[in-house]
N, C-alpha and C positions, 0 to 999 in steps of 0.2 A: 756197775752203775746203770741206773734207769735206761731206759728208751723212753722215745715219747712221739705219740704221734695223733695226726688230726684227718679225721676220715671221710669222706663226703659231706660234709657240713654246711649245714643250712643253716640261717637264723632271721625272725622280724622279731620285730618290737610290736607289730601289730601284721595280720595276716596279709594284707598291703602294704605293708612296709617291709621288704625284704634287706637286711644289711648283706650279709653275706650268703654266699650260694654256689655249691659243690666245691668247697675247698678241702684241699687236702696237701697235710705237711708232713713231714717226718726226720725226724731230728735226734742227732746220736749223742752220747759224751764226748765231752772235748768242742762243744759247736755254739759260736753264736748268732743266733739268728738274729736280724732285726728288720723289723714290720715298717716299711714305709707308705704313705699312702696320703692323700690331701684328707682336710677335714673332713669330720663323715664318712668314712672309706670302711672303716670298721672295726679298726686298728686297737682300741679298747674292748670293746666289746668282743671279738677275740680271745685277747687275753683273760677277759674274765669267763667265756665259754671257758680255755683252758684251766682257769684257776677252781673250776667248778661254781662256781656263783651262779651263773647264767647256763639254764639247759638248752639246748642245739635244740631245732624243731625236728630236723633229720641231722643223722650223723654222729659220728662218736669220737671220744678223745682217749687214750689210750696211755697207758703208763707201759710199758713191758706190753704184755699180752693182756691185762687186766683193764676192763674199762672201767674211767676215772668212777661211775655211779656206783661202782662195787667194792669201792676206799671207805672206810670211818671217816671221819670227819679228822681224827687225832692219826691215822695212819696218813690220811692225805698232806697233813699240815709236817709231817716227818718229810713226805718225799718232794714238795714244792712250796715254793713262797712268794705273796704276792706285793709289789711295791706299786699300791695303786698312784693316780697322776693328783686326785684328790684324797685329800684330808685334814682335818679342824685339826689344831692344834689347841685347844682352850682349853685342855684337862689343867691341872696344879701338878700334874708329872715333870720330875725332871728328865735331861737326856738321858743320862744314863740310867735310869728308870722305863724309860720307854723304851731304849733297846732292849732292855734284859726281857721285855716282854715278849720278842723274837723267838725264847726259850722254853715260852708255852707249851710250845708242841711238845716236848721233852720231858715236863714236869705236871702239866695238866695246871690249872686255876689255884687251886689250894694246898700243893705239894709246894713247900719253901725251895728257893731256887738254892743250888747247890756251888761249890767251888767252880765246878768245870764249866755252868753256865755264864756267873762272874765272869773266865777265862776269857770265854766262846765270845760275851759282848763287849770286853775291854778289847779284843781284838779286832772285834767288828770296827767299833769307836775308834781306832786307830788306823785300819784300812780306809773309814773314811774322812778322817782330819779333824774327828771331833772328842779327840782326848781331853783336852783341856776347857768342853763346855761339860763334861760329864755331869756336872753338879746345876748347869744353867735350867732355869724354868724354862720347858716349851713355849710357853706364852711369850718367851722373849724375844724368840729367833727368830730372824731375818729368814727370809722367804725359802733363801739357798740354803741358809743352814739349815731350816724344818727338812729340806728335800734331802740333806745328806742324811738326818734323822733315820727317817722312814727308809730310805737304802741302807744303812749298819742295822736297822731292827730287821728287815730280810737278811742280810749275811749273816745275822749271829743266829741265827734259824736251823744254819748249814741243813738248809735243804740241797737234794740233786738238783734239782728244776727251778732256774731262777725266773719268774716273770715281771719285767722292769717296766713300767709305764712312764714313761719319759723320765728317766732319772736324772737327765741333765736338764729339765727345768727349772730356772730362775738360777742357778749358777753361773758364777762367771768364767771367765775365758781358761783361769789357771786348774777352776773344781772339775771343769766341764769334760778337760781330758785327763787329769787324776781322775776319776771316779770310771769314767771306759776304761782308763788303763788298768784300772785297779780290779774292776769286774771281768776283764778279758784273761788277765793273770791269773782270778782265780779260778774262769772254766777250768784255762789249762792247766792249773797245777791241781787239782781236786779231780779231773774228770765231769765238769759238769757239764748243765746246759742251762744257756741262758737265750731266752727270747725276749727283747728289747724295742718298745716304740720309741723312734725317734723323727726328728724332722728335718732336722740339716743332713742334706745329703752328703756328704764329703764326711763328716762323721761315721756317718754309715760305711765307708768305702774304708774308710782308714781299721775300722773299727770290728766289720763283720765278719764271718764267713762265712755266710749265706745271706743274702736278702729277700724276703718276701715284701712283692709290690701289689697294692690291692687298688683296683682302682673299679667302677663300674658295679659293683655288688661282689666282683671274683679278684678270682687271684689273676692277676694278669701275667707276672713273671716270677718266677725264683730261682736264685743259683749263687754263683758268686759274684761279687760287686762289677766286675767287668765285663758280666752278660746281660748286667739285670741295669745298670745305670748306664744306657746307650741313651741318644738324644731321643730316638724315635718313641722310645717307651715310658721316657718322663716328662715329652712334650705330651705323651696321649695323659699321663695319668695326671697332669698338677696344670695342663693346660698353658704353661709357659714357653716361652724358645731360651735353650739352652746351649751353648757351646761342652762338649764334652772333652776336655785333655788328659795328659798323664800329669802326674804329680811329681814333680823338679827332685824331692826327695826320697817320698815313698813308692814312687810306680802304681800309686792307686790312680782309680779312676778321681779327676777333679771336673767339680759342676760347676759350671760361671752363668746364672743368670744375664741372657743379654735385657732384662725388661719388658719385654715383647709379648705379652697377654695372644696366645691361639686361639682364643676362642670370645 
C-alpha cells in the first residue's frame, strides 16, 4: 500500500495571504490522521493541496516516491478519493446512481459500469446505512443523508488514500460514530490511509491515531491524541480554556470546554 506524504508546504490564496507555511506530514497504511484546527486554520485547503486540486506555492505532496503532479488524472483518482465538505445535490441522480459514480476511476466516463462495481457500491451503500435509499432522489435527502452520500461515493472508489472533509457534518449523534467507526475499520482492515477534518475534539481522541493541529498558518503539533490534545495547546490554538481528562471508558484524552474565551 501507498505512502503519503507532505513536504515543506506552502500555500496563499493571494501572495499576502498566506494559509499554510512549511508544513510537513507523513503518513503510512494502517493510519488515521485527523486535522484539527479553528476556522481558517487551513484544514480544507490542505486537503485539497493533497487531493491535487489546489497547487502548493512551495512544496510538494508525495504518493510513495512519486510526486502527486506526476499522476494522470485517471491513475490519481485509482490511488485517492476525495469527500469534499461542500456539494449541491440538485442533479435528478439517485443514491445509488451517485455512488456508482465512485467507480469512475475504474471504468473511465463511457465504459458501462460492470458487476464488480455494482458490488463495490452496494457495499459502500451498506457501510454507510444507505441500503434502502439506494433508489431515493438526491434532491430528497436530508442534509445527513446527502453527507453519507458523498462518503459511500469515496468508499466504493476503494481508493488507498481516503481524504474525509468533515464527514460527520449534519449527522446525528448515532451516524456520527457509525461512520468513524466504519472508516477506522476499514483503514485497518484494507491497509489504508485516511486523513480526516473534524471539529469535535473528543472525536478526534476517540477516533485518531495521529492528530494534526494547525493553528497560526503552521503546524503547531502532531502525534498522537495524548500529546497533541493537552490544555496548553488548544487553549493557544481555538483560544478557549479547557479542562483536559481521561475518558471513564476509553482512556482517551476528554475535552470539557469550561466557557472561558483567552483571548
Amino acid at each position: 500500500m501507498a505512502k503519503f506524504s507532505v513536504h515543506d508546504l506552502c500555500f496563499g490564496y493571494t501572495a499576502q495571504r498566506l494559509v499554510l507555511k512549511e508544513l510537513s506530514l507523513q503518513l503510512s497504511p494502517g493510519q488515521v490522521l485527523v486535522l484539527l484546527g479553528g476556522n481558517g486554520a487551513g484544514k480544507t485547503t490542505l486537503l485539497r493541496i493533497m487531493a491535487g486540486q489546489l497547487q502548493a506555492s512551495v512544496g510538494s505532496v508525495f504518493i510513495d516516491d512519486r510526486e502527486l503532479r506526476d499522476w494522470s488524472h485517471q491513475q490519481l483518482a485509482k490511488q485517492l478519493t476525495l469527500m469534499p465538505q461542500f456539494e449541491g445535490n440538485e442533479s435528478g441522480l439517485k443514491v445509488g446512481e451517485m455512488v456508482l459514480l465512485g467507480r469512475s476511476a475504474h471504468r473511465g466516463w463511457c465504459v458501462p459500469f460492470s458487476d464488480e462495481d455494482h458490488q463495490a457500491a452496494d457495499q459502500a451503500m451498506k457501510l454507510a446505512g444507505l441500503s434502502e435509499l439506494a433508489d431515493r432522489p438526491i434532491a430528497t435527502l436530508s442534509g445527513g443523508q446527502w453527507r453519507r452520500t458523498l462518503l459511500a461515493r469515496s468508499l466504493a472508489q476503494e481508493a488507498s488514500i481516503l481524504l474525509l472533509d468533515e464527514p460527520t457534518s449534519g449527522l446525528d449523534l448515532k451516524h456520527q460514530f457509525e461512520s468513524l467507526r466504519q472508516i477506522r475499520a476499514l483503514v485497518k482492515e484494507r491497509d489504508l490511509i485516511a486523513v480526516v477534518t473534524l471539529h469535535d475534539l473528543n472525536h478526534a481522541a476517540a477516533f485518531a491515531d495521529q492528530i494534526a493541529l494547525l493553528s497560526g498558518q503552521q503546524l503547531l503539533a502532531c502525534g498522537p491524541p495524548e500529546e497533541v490534545l493537552t490544555k496548553d495547546l488548544i487553549v493557544q490554538a481555538f483560544e478557549i480554556d479547557v479542562i483536559v481528562t481521561e475518558h471513564p471508558i476509553h482512556g482517551t484524552p476528554l475535552v470539557v470546554p469550561t466557557g472561558e474565551v483567552t483571548r
